[in-house]
Phi, psi and omega in degrees: 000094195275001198302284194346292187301345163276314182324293198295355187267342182281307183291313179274018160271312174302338205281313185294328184280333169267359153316299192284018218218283198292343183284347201244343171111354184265165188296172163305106164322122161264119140285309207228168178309328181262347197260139272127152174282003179287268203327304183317301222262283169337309169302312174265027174283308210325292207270323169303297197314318196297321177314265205297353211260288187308358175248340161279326182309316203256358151284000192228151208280335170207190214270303202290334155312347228203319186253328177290319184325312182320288201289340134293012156253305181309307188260356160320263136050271177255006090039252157324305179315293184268330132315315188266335173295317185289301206226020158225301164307306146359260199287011189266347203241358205293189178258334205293142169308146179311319175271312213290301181316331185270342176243032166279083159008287159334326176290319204292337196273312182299318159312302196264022164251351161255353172282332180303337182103289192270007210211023203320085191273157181235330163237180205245142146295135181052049203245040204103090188218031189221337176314166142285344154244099193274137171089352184272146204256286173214117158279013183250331199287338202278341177309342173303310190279322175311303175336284206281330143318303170306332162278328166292319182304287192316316199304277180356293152321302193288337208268313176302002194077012193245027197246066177239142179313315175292307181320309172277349167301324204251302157296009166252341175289316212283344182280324179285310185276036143250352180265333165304299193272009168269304147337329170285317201268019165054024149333307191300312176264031205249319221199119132357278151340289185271006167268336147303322167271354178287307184353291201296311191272344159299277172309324181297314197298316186317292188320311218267311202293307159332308189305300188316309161315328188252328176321303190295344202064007172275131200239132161309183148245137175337325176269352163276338155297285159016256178339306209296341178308296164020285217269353184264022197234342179275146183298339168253057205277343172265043205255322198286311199316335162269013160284322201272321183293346203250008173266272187320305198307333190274010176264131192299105170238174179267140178281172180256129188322339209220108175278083198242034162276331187295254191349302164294303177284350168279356172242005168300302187290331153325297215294308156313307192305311198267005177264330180278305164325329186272324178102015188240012178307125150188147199302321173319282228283002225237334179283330183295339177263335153295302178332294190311327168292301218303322216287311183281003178272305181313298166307310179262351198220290198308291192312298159329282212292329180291348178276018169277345171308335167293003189238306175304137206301124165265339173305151150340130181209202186262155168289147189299314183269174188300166153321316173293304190307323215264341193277331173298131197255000000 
């Protein structure tokens, strides 16, 4: 199914076009009263991995074999990502003299607080402070951390036996309808807190209603993908997306030599930020200086790593998922 490698080089092309729009001071691509192409392009990061993650979940013999796959896409990667921001970009963009920069602690807590995941710093000393949004470094990470949660929950689930199309079902409503009603009551833009949790449950539900679609074995019909476009001009426009996404992903393409959505997206915002400094932010320039990272990040870093996978323990074991669930193909 090769549609998935376009979704995702599709999704993270949109994320660089609201980039470039908003890192430069201008409004936001509105679809829908809620929806934006930032939002759009995340959301359908969301919903392809619960698809494909839960189609790696039911092949692989145990649950620490399934979170090291997780953890060989994600952190080679961004690893690299932040090595080359921290120590190329860095000192090309500080206020600061080069040693003074290096020998700023800070540079150092940003590495290992965004390797962590959990611990996200955003900014570099004397690091874009000129910009319209000063001071931010890379504005892509915290999604890193929703992310690989989200792969901890599902481990979880399979290793309880509870990575069942009801289970996960139930748990993306409960995600949509807690992320609505912080949103009708206009929480989300009031508090810090709670924008963060519609984030998480807006994405939480994408992630899960993925899972739940590849658990059941089930192709939504074609007019009901449809239907669901609809709903993406609406405040609750992600409720349709994993319908529309799990249609497009199933169309028979040729796959692509090359995987360069993780790559565009985690060194794109660095990569805009300093183009914005310049006063030269557009979505050309912002892809023309990006590809060429996205491209050595793929080759030199991501594909190695991922062939390690091919290394990790293969034996038999009980399937992660339920029986019903592990029998769907």
């Amino acid at each position: 199914m090769g549609g998935f490698d376009y979704l995702r080089l599709i999704a993270a092309t949109l994320v660089v076009a609201h980039h470039a729009r908003v890192l430069d001071g201008r409004p936001p691509i509105m679809i829908g009263p809620s929806l934006d192409l930032g939002a759009l392009g995340v959301g359908l990061f969301f919903a392809i991995s619960g698809y494909l993650v839960t189609g790696s979940l039911k092949q692989t013999p145990r649950v620490g074999t399934f979170v090291a796959k997780r953890a060989l896409r994600i952190f080679p990667g961004l690893l690299a990502a932040l090595l080359v921001t921290a120590f190329i970009i860095g000192p090309m963009s500080t206020t600061l003299s080069t040693s003074a920069y290096l020998a700023d602690p800070d540079v150092y807590g940003y590495m290992l607080k965004n390797l962590t995941l959990y611990a996200v710093a955003y900014d570099l000393p004397g690091v874009f402070l000129t910009v319209p949004v000063a001071g931010v470094v890379n504005g892509s990470l915290w999604t890193l951390r929703l992310e690989f949660t989200a792969y901890l929950a599902l481990a979880a689930l399979g290793a309880a036996r509870q990575a069942t199309p009801r289970t996960l079902t139930v748990l993306a409503l409960v995600a949509a309808a807690g992320s609505t009603v912080v949103h009708v009551a206009g929480l989300d833009a009031r508090d810090d807190l709670f924008r963060i949790a519609y984030l998480a449950g807006v994405n939480g539900f994408l992630f899960l209603s993925g899972a739940a679609l590849k658990a059941s074995g089930r192709q939504p019909p074609l007019w009901l993908a449809g239907a669901a476009v609809i709903l993406l001009a609406t405040p609750v426009w992600f409720l349709g997306l994993p319908l529309i996404v799990l249609r497009l992903g199933a169309v028979d393409t040729p796959r692509l030599p090359v995987d360069l959505s993780y790559g565009l997206y985690i060194y794109s915002f660095p990569l805009q930020q300093m183009l914005a400094e310049r006063s030269q932010l557009s979505l050309a320039k912002s892809l023309a200086l990006t590809l060429p990272f996205a491209l050595a990040s793929w080759l030199l870093v991501e594909k190695p790593a991922l062939r390690l996978k091919a290394r990790l323990p293969r034996a038999p074991a009980k399937p992660i998922l339920s029986p019903a669930a592990a029998a769907v193909d």
